[in-house]
C-alpha positions as a Markdown table, in Angstrom:
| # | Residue | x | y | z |
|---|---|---|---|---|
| 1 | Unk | 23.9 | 13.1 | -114.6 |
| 2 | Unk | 25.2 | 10.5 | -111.8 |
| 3 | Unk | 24.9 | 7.0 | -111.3 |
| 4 | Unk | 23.8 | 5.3 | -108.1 |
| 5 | Unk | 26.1 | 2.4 | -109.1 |
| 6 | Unk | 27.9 | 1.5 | -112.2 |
| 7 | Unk | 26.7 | -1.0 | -114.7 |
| 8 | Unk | 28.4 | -4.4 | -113.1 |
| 9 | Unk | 28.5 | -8.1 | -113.0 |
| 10 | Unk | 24.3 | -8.5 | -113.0 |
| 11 | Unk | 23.6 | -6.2 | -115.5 |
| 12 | Unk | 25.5 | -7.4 | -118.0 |
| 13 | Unk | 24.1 | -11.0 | -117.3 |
| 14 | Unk | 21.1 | -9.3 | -117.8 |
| 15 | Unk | 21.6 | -7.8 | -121.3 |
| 16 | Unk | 23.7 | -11.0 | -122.1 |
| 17 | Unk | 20.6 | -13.5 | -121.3 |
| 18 | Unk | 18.0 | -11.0 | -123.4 |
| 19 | Unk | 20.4 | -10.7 | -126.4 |
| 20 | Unk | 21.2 | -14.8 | -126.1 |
| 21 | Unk | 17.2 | -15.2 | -125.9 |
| 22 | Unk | 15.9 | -12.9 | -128.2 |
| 23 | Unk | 18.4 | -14.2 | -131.3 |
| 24 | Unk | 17.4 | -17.8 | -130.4 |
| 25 | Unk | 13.5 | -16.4 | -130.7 |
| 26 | Unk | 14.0 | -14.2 | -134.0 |
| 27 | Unk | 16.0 | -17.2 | -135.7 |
| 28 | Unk | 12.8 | -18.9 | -134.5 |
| 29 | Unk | 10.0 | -16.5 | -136.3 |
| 30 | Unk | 12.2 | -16.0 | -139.1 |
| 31 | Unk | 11.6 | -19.9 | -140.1 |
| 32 | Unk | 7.9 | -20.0 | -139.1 |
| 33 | Unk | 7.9 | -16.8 | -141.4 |
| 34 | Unk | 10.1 | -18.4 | -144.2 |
| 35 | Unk | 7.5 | -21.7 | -144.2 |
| 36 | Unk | 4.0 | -19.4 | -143.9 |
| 37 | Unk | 5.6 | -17.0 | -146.6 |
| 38 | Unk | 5.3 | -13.9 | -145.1 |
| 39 | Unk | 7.3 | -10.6 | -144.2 |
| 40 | Unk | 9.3 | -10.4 | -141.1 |
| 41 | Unk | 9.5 | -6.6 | -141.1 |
| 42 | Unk | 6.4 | -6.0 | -139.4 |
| 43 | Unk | 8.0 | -7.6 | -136.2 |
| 44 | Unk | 10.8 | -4.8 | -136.0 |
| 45 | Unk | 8.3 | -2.6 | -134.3 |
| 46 | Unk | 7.6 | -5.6 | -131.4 |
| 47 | Unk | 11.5 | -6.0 | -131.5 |
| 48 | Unk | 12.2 | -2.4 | -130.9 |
| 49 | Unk | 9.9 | -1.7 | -128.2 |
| 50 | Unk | 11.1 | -4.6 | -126.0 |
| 51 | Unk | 14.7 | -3.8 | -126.8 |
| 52 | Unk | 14.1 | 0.4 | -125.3 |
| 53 | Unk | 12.1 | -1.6 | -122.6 |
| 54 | Unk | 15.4 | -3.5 | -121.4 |
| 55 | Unk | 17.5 | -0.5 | -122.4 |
| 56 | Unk | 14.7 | 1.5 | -119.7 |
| 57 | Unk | 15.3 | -1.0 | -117.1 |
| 58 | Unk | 19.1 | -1.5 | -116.4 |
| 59 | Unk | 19.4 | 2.6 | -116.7 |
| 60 | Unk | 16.8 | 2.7 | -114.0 |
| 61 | Unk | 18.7 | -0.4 | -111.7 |
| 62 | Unk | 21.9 | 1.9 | -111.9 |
| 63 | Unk | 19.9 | 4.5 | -110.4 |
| 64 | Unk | 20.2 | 8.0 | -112.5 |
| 65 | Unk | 20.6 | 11.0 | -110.5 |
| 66 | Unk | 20.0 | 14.5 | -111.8 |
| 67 | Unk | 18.6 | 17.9 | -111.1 |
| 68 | Unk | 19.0 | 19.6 | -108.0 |
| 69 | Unk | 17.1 | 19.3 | -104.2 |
| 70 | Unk | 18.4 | 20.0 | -100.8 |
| 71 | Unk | 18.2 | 17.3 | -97.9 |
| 72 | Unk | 18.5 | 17.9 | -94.0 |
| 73 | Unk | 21.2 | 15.7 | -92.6 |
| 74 | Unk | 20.8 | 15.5 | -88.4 |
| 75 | Unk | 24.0 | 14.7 | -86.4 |
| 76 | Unk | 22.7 | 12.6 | -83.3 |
| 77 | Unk | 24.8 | 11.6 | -80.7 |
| 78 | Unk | 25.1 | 10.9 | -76.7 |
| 79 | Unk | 27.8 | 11.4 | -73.8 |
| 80 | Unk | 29.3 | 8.5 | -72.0 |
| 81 | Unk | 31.4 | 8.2 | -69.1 |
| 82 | Unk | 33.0 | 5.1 | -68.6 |
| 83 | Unk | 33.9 | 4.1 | -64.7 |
| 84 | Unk | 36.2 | 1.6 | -64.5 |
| 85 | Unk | 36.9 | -0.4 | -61.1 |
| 86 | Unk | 41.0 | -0.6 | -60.7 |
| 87 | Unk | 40.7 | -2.0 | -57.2 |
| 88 | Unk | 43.3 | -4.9 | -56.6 |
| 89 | Unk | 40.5 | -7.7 | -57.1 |
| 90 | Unk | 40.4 | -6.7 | -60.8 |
| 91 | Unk | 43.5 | -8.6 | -61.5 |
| 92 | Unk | 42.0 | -11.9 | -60.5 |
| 93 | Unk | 42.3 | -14.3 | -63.4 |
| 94 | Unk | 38.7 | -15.9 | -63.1 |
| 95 | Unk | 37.8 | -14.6 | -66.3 |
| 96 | Unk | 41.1 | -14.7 | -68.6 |
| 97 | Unk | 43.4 | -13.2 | -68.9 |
| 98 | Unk | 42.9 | -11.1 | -65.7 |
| 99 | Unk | 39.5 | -8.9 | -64.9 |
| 100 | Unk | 41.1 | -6.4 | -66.2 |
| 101 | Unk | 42.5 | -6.6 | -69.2 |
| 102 | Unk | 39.2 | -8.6 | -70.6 |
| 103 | Unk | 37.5 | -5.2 | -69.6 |
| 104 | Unk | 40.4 | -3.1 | -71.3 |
| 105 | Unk | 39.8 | -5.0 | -74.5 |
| 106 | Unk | 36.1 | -5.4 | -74.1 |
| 107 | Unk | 36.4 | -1.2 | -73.7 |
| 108 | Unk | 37.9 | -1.0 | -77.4 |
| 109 | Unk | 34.9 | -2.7 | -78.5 |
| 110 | Unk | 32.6 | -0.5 | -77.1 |
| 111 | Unk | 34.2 | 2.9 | -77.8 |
| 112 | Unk | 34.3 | 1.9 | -81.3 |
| 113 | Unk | 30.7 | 1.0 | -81.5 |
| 114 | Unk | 30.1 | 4.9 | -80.4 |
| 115 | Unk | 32.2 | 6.8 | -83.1 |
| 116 | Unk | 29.7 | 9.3 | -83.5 |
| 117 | Unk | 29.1 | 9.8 | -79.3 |
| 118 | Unk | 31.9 | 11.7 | -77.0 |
| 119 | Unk | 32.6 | 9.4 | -74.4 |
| 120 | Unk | 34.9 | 10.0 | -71.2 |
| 121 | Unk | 37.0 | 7.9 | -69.0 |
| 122 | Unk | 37.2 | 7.8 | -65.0 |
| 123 | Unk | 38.8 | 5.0 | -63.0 |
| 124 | Unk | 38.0 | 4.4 | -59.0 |
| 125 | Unk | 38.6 | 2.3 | -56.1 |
| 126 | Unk | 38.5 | 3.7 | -53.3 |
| 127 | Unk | 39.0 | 7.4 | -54.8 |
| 128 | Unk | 37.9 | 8.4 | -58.5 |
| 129 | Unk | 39.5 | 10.4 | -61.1 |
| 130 | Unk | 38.5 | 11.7 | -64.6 |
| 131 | Unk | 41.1 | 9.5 | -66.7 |
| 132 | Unk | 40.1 | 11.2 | -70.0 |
| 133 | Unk | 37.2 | 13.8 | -70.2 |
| 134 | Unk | 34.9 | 14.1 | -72.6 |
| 135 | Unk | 36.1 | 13.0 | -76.2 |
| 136 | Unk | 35.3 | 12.0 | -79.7 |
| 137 | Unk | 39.0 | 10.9 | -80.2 |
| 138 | Unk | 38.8 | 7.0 | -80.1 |
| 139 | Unk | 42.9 | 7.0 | -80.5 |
| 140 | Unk | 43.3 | 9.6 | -77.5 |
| 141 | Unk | 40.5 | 7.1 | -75.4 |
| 142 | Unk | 42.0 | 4.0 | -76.7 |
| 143 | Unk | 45.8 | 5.1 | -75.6 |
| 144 | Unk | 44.1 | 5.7 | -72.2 |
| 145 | Unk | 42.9 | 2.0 | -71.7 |
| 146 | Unk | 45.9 | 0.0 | -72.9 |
| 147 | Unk | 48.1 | 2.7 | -70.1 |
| 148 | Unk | 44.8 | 0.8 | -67.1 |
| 149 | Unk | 46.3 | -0.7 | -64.1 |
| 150 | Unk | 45.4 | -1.4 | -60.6 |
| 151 | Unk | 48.5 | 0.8 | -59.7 |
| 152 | Unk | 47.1 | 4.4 | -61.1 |
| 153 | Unk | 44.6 | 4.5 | -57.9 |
| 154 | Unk | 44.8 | 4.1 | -54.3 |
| 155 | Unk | 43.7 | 0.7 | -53.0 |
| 156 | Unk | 42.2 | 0.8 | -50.1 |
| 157 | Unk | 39.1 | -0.7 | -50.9 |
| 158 | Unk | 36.4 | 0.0 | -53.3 |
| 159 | Unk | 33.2 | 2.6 | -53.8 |
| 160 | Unk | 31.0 | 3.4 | -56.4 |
| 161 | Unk | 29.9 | 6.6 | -54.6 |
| 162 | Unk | 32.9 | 8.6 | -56.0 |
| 163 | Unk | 33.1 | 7.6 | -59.6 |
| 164 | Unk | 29.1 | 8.4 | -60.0 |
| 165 | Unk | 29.6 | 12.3 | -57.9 |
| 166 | Unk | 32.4 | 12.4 | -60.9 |
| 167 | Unk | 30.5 | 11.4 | -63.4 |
| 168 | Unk | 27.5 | 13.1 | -62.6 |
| 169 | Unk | 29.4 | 16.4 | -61.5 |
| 170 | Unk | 31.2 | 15.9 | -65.1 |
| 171 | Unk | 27.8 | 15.4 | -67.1 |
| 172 | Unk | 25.4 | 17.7 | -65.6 |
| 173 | Unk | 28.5 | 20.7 | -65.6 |
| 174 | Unk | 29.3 | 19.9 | -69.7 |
| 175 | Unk | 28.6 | 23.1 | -71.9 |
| 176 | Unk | 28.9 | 21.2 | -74.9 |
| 177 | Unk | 26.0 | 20.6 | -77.4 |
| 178 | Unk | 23.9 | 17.9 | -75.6 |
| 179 | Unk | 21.4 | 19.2 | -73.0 |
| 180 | Unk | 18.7 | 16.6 | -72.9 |
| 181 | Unk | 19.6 | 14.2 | -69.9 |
| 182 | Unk | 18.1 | 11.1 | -71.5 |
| 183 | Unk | 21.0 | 11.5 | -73.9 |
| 184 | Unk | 23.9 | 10.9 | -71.0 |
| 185 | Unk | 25.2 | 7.3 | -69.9 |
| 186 | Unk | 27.3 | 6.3 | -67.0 |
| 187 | Unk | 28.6 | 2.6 | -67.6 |
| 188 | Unk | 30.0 | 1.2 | -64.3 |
| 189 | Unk | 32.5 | -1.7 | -65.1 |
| 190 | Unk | 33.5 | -3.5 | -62.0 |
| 191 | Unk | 33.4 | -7.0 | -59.5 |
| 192 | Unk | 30.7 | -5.5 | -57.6 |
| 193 | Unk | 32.9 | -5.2 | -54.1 |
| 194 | Unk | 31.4 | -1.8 | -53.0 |
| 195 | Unk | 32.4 | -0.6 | -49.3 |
| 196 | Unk | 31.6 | 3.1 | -49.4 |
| 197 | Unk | 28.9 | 4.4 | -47.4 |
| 198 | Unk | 27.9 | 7.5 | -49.9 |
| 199 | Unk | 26.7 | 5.3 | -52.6 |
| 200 | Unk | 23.2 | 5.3 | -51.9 |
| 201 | Unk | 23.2 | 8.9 | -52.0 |
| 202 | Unk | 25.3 | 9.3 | -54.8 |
| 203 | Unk | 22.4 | 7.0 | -56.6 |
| 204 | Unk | 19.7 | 9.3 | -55.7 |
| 205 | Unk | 21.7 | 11.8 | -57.6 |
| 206 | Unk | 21.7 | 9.8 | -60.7 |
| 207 | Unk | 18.0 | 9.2 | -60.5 |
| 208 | Unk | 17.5 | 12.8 | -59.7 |
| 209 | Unk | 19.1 | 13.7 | -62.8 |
| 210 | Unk | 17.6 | 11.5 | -65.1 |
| 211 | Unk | 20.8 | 10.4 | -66.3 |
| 212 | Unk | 21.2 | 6.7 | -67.8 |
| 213 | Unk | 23.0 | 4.1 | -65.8 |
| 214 | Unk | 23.8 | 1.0 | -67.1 |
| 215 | Unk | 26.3 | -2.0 | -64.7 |
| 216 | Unk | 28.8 | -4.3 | -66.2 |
| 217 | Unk | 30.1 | -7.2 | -63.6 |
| 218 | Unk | 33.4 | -8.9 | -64.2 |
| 219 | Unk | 34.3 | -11.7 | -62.7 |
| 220 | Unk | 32.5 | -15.5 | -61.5 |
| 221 | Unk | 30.9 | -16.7 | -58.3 |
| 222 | Unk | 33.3 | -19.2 | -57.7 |
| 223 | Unk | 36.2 | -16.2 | -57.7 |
| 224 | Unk | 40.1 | -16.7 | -57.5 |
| 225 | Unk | 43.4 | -15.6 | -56.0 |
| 226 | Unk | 44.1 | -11.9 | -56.5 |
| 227 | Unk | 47.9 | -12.3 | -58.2 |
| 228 | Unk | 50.4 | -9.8 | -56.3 |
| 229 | Unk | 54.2 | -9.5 | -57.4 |
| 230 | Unk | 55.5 | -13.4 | -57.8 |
| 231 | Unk | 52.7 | -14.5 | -55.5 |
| 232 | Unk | 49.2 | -13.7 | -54.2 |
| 233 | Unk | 47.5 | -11.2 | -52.4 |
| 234 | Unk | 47.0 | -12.4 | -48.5 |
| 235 | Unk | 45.0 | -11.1 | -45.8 |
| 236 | Unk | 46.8 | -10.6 | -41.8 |
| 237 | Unk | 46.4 | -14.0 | -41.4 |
| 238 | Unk | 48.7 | -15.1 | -44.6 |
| 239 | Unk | 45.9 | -16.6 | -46.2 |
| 240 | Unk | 45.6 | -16.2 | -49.8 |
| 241 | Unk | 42.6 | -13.5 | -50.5 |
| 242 | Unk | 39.9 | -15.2 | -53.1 |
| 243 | Unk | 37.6 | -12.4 | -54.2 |
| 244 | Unk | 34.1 | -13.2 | -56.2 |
| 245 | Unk | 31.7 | -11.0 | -58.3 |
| 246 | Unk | 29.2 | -9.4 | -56.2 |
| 247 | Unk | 26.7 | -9.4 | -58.4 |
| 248 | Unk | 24.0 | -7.9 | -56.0 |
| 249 | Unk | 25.1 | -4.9 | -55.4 |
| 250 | Unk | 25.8 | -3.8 | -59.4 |
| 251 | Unk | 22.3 | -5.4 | -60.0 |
| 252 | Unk | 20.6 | -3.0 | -56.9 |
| 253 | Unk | 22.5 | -0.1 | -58.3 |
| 254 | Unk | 20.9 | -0.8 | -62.0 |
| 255 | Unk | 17.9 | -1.3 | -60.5 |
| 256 | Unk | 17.8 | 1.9 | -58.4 |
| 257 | Unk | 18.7 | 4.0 | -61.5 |
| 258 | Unk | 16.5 | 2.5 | -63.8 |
| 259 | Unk | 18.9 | 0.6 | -65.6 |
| 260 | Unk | 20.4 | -2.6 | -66.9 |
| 261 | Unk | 22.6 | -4.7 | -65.5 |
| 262 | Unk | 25.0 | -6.8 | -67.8 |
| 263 | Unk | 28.3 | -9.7 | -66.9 |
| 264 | Unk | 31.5 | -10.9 | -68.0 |
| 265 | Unk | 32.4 | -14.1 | -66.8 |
| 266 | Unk | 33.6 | -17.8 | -67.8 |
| 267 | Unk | 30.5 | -18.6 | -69.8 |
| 268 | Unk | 28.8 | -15.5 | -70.5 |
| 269 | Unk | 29.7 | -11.7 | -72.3 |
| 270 | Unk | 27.2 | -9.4 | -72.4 |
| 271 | Unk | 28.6 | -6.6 | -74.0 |
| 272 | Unk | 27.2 | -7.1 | -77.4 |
| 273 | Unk | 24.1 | -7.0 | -75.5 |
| 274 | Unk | 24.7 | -4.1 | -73.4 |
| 275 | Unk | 25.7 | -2.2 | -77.1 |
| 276 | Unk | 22.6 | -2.5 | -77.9 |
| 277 | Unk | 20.7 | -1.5 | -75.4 |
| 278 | Unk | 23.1 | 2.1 | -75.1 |
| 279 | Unk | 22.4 | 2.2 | -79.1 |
| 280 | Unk | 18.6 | 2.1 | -77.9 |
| 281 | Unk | 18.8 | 5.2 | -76.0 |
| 282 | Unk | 18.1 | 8.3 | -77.9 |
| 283 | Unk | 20.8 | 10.5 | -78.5 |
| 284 | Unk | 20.4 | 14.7 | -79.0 |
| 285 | Unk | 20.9 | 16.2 | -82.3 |
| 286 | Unk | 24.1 | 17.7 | -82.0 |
| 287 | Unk | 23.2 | 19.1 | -85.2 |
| 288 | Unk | 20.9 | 20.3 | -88.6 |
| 289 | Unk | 22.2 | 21.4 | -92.2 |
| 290 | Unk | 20.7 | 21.4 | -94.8 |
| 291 | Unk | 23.2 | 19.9 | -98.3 |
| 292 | Unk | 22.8 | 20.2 | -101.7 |
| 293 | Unk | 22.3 | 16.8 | -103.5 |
| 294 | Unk | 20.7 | 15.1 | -106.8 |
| 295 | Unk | 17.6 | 13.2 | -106.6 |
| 296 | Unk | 17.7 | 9.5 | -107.9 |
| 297 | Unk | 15.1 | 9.4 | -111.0 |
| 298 | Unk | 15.5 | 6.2 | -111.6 |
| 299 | Unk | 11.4 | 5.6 | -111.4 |
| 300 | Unk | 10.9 | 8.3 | -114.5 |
| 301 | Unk | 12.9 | 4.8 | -116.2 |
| 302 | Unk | 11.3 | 2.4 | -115.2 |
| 303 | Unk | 7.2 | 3.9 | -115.7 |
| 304 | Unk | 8.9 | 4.5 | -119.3 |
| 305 | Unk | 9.7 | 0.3 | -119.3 |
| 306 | Unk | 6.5 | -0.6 | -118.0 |
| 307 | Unk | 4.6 | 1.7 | -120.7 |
| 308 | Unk | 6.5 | 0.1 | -123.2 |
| 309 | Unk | 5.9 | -3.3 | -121.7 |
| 310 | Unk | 2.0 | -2.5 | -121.6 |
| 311 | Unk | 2.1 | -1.5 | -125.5 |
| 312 | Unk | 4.2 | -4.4 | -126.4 |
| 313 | Unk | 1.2 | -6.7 | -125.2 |
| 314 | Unk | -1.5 | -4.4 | -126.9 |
| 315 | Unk | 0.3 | -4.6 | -130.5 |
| 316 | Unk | -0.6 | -7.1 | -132.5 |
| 317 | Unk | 0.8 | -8.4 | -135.8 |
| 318 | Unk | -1.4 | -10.2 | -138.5 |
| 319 | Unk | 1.4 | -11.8 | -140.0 |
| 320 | Unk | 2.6 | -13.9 | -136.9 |
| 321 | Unk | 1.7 | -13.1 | -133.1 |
| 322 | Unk | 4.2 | -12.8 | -130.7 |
């Protein structure tokens, strides 16, 4: 036999209080019995019965397992690629430390909400690359976003249009166990500054596939300087560049997919919210075994308790009721 849990700090409070109670109520019937002259013995019976009833209950609150039984255990999970924007703009210090690194640490939140999911990495500006395919190695994927920097990728503007051919290519190519397309995310993380002319069709794609979508902007309307070297980033005219999150254009490509679109910025994080909602898409069983395991009786106890309970009301004693 097993136990569900071991007898602890409540059931001995339990036993402690009955014991305290019940010698403060025999002391009790043994003077009423003393003054009415009359036997006490005829009360062991009632004293019995509520001590196995007691004795029934805390073995069925520490849950008693025995026998044998099988039970199907179902392994459920989802693929995620992760496209993260490493355009120049993401080191703008609107939302502290930089854009970037309150994504990078942001990203260790969310790949540790999904231990049970593979998840990949791609980073983009104006070209994408697959970062880290496919994994269910959170060290491996976590070593990959402390190495993020605006330097790994050309930066010669940004668009969306690569990192979601990648990402769709990537998912719709996998061989591994999930098939069903409801169970495969892209999450777009970026300021929203899109200039590529293939996105639209790349967004078709996603929609044709059935593939989730979901946007995260980083960043605030009012913007800042884009820190460069010693200084800041300036435009042909020496004037310092002050880039903003374009919110629009995230929000029309979660729209267009069907998705959500969620923000980072001075006064608002979303990504608790935006763990949810992935949590709320269902994921593919992976898969389906059957285990060996005992079955908790602890009921077979406590009908026992409540039988006794019911008998300790019917008996009655003509020498004193209790």
């Amino acid at each position: 036999m097993t136990w569900f849990k071991s007898i602890g700090t409540v059931e001995w409070v339990f036993i402690g209080l009955f014991i305290i109670a019940y010698l403060i109520y025999i002391l009790r019937l043994l003077r009423v019995a003393k003054r009415m002259n009359t036997t006490f013995r005829p009360l062991l019976f009632k004293i019995l019965l509520r001590s196995l009833a007691l004795a029934l209950l805390i073995i069925a609150l520490l849950g008693p397992s025995f026998g044998e039984t099988t039970k199907e255990v179902k392994s459920e999970g989802k693929d995620i690629y992760l496209a993260v924007d490493l355009s120049q703009s993401m080191n703008a210090f609107d939302v502290q430390p930089t854009r970037l690194e309150k994504v990078k640490y942001e990203l260790k939140k969310i790949i540790e909400s999904f231990s049970s999911d593979r998840i990949g990495l791609i980073i983009f500006s104006s070209e994408a690359f697959v970062q880290c395919p496919l994994t269910y190695d959170q060290s491996a994927l976590n070593l990959f976003v402390n190495t993020l920097n605006t330097g790994l990728v050309p930066n010669a503007g940004t668009d969306f249009g690569s990192p979601l051919d990648i990402a769709l290519e990537k998912l719709e190519s996998e061989s591994g166990p999930v098939t069903q397309q409801k169970a495969k995310i892209i999450l777009m993380i970026s300021d929203g500054e899109d200039f590529g002319d293939d996105t639209d069709e790349s967004v078709k794609g996603v929609v044709k596939s059935g593939i989730q979508l979901f946007a995260l902007g980083v960043g605030t309307e009012v913007g800042s300087k884009i820190r460069q070297g010693n200084g800041f980033k300036r435009d042909r005219q020496g004037t310092d560049v002050v880039t903003k999150l374009n919110s629009k254009s995230l929000r029309k490509l979660a729209v267009d997919t069907g998705g959500k679109y969620f923000e980072i910025n001075e006064n608002q994080n979303d990504v608790n919210r935006l763990i949810r909602a992935i949590n709320e898409v269902e994921g593919e069983v992976r898969d389906a075994r059957m285990i060996d395991a005992s079955a908790n009786k602890f009921y077979y106890f406590l009908i026992g308790a409540i039988i006794l309970m019911i008998l300790d009301a019917m008996v009655r004693r003509k020498t004193l009721r209790i």
